[in-house]
N, C-alpha and C positions, 0 to 999 in steps of 0.2 A: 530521404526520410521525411513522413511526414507533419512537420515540426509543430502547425498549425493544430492538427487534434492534437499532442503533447500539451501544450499552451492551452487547447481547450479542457480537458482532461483534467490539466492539476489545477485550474483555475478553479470547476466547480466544486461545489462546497457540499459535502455529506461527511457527517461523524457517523459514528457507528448507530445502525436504525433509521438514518435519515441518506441512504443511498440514492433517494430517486434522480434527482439529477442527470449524477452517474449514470445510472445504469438507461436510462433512455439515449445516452452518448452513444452506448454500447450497441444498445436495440439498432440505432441509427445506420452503426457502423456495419454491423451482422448481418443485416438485412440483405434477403437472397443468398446468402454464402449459405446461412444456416439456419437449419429450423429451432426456433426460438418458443422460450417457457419460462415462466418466473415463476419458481414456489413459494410455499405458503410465509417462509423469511422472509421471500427479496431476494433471494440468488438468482440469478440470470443464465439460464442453461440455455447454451448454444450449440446445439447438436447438427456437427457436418458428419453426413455417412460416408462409409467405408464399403469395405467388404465386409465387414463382420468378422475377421478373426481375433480381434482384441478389441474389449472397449478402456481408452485413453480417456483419463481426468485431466483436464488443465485444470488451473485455479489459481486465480490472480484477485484480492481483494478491493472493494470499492471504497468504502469507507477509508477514513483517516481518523487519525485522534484530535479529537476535541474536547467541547464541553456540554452537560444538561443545566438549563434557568434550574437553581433550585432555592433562588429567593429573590424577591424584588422588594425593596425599599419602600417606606414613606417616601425617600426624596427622589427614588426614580433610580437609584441604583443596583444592579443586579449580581448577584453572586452565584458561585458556579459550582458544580459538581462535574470534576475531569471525567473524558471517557478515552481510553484510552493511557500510555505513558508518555505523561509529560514531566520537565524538569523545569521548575520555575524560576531558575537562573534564564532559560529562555522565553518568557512570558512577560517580562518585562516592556512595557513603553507599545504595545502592538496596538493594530487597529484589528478590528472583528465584524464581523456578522451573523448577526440572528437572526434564524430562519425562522418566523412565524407562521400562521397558517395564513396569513392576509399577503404574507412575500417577507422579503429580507428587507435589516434595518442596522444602520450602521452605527458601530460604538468603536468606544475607547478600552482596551484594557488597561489598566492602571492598578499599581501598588497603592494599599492604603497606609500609606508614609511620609513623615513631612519632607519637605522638599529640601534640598538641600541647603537654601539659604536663609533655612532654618534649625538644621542640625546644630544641637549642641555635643560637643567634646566627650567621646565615648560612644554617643550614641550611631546609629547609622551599619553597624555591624553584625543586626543581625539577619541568622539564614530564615530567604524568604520559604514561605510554603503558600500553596497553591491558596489557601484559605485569607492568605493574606492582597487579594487579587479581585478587582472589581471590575465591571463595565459601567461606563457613562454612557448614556444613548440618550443625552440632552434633554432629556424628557423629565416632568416631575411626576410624583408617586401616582395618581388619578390617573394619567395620561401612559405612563409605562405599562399599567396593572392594565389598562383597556386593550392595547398594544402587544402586548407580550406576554407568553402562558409560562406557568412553571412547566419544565420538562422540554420548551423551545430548545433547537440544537445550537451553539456556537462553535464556529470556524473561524479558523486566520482569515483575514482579508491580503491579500497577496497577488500580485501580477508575477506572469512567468516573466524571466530574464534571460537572454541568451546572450553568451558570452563568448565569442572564438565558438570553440568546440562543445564548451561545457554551457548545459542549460540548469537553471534554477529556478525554484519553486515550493511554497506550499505545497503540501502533499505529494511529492512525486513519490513518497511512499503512499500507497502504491499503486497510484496510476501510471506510471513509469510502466511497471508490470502490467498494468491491465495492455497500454499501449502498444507491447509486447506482441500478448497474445490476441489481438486484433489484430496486428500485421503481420506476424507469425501464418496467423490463420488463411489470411488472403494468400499470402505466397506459397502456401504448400500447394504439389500438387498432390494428384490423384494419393489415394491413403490406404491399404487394406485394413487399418483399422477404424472405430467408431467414434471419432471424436467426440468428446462429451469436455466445452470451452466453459467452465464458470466463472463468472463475474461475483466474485461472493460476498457475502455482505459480515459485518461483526466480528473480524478478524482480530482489531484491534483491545479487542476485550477478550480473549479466547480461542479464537478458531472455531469459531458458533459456528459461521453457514457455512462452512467447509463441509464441517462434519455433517449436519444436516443432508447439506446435497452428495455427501461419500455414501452417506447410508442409502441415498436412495438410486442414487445409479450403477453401486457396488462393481468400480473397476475394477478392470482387472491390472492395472498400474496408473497410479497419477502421478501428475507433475505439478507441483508448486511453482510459482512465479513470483520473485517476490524482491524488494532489493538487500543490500546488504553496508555491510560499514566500510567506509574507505576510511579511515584515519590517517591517510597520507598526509598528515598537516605537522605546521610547527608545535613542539611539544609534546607529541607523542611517541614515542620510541616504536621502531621498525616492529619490533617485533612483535608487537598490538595492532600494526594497521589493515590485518584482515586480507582487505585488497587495496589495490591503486586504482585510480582513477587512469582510464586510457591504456590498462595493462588488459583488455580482453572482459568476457560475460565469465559468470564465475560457477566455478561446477562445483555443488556443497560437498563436502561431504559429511560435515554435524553441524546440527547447532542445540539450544537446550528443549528443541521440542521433538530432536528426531535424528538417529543415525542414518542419513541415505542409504538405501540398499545396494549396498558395492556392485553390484550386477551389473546397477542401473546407471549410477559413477560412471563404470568402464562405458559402457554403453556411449554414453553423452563424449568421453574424451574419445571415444576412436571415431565419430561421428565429428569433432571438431579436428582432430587430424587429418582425416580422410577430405575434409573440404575446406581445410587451410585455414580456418576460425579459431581468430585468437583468443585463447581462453587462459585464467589464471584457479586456481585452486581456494577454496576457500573455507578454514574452520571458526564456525563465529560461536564464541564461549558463552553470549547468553544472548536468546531473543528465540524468537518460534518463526513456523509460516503455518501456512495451510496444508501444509504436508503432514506434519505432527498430529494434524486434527482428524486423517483421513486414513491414517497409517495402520490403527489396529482395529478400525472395522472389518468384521467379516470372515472375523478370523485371521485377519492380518492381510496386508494390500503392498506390494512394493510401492516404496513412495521414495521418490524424490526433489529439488529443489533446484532451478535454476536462477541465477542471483544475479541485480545490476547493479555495480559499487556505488554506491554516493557518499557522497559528502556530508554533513551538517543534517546528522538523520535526526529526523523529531525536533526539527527546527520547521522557521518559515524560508528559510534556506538552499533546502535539499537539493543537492546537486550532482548532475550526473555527465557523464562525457559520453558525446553522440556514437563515437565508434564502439564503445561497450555498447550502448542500448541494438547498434545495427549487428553487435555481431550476437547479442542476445535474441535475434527476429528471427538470423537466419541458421541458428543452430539448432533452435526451436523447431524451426520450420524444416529442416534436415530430418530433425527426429520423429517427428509427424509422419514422415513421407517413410521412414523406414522402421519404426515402432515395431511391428510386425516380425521382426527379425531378431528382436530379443530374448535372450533364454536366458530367465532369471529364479528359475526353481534350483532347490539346494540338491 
């Protein structure tokens, strides 16, 4: 596996609207497989041909959740407008960067709270909210305001870590997925159907360029890429943890943006039996992908979802196990190769 783009992938930094980074990864990685388009969003269409008997949706999200500058201080301090879901129990003590139009500029996030060795008795208890959360970029208010525009994007600052089996990172939601369907892509072969690979953008706030790019290349089934929740940790009770970490790639079958089309379910499990791909099953109670956004264009689309578990999602954290990610390439890339052989009308 190729661990190096992983590590490059979650390293670069796009929140929702500021994908470029990303997607030139993508452009990079594509090149010659497939004939390549970016629409008027930011979605990255990667189009490998076929035979033409079906056209196939991938759709794997670029962006991550962050934040927009929506104020900068007299004294050089900057305050934020979330993009995406965050929970500000995990915002605490991080380091950042804002992406300007000059380049990226590194800060502190920090709580506007006194420090502890200054807490008086009672105090110190209450819940934080994202409002109460600052960046320092060492800078004073003349020098920030020259520097840095309202509406700049900020990102975790985070190095990938690899661990044994398991790697972690900022954003592997979801470049994890994009990582996917780029090696997904190489390893299939020959296809009777029209691949149509998107890199989508604004997922994080909606399912924006999914839906965008569903409407204009109006499959005839897509696939969402996307990861999902492993709760296999202390604390949590079995029966919330989704999936496990190192138990197999995960075959949805709901989550709150979309019941996968049972057709398409069986499809992916007799295609993971038939080539010995360990898979685990997966219902996740609330969150979306780009399948939800793609689903009821056109009159209705079969849509489905293929999942990689992690760990510490919507953290700087996120963590994932190499043998789910390898068996989510090649289940992918199984189903690429035989797509064509689906019968998913009622």
């Amino acid at each position: 596996m190729n661990i190096d783009l992983l590590k490059e992938l979650t390293e670069a930094h796009g929140c929702p609207g500021n994908e470029d980074l990303v997607r030139e990864i993508v452009k990079r990685e594509l090149k010659g497989i497939c004939e390549l388009k970016t629409d008027a969003m930011g979605n990255l269409i990667a189009h490998k041909k076929g035979d033409g008997k079906r056209k196939l949706m991938l759709a794997a999200h670029m962006d991550e959740i962050g934040f927009r500058v929506k104020h900068i201080s007299d004294k050089g301090f900057l305050r934020l407008a979330p993009v995406g879901g965050w929970d500000p129990r995990q915002m605490a003590s991080q380091r950042v960067v804002v992406m300007t139009e000059k380049g990226p500029i590194k800060g502190l996030l920090m709580q506007s709270t006194k420090p502890k060795h200054l807490l008086q008795p009672g105090e110190g208890g209450k819940e934080l909210t994202i409002d109460d959360y600052f960046v320092d970029v060492a800078m004073d208010g003349d020098t920030a305001k020259k520097k840095i525009s309202i509406g700049d994007g900020v990102t975790m600052d985070r190095q990938f870590q690899q661990m044994g089996a398991h790697c972690a990172c900022k954003a592997m939601d979801d470049r994890v997925a994009v990582f996917v369907m780029i090696e997904a892509l190489k390893a299939s072969k020959k296809s009777q159907v029209d691949v149509f690979a998107v890199a989508t953008v604004q997922e994080e706030i909606g399912l924006r360029g999914a839906a965008a790019a569903g409407s204009a290349i109006a499959p005839d089934v897509v696939v969402a890429l996307d990861i999902t929740l492993a709760n296999d940790i202390p604390g949590i009770p079995d029966e919330i943890s989704v999936t496990k970490l190192g138990a197999g790639t995960a075959i949805k079958v709901m989550d709150s943006s979309l019941i996968c089309h049972p057709k398409v379910v069986d499809h992916f499990k007799s295609l993971a039996k038939k080539h010995k791909i360990k898979y685990q099953m997966e219902v996740l109670p609330l969150g979306g992908t780009d399948a939800g956004g793609v689903q009821r264009l056109h009159g209705g689309i079969p849509a489905f979802t293929l999942s990689i578990p992690c760990r510490y999602v919507h953290t700087v954290n996120e963590t994932v196990h190499v043998d789910d990610v390898q068996a989510s390439i090649d289940l992918l890339a199984r189903y690429i190769e035989d797509c064509h052989n689906g019968k998913y009308s009622y």
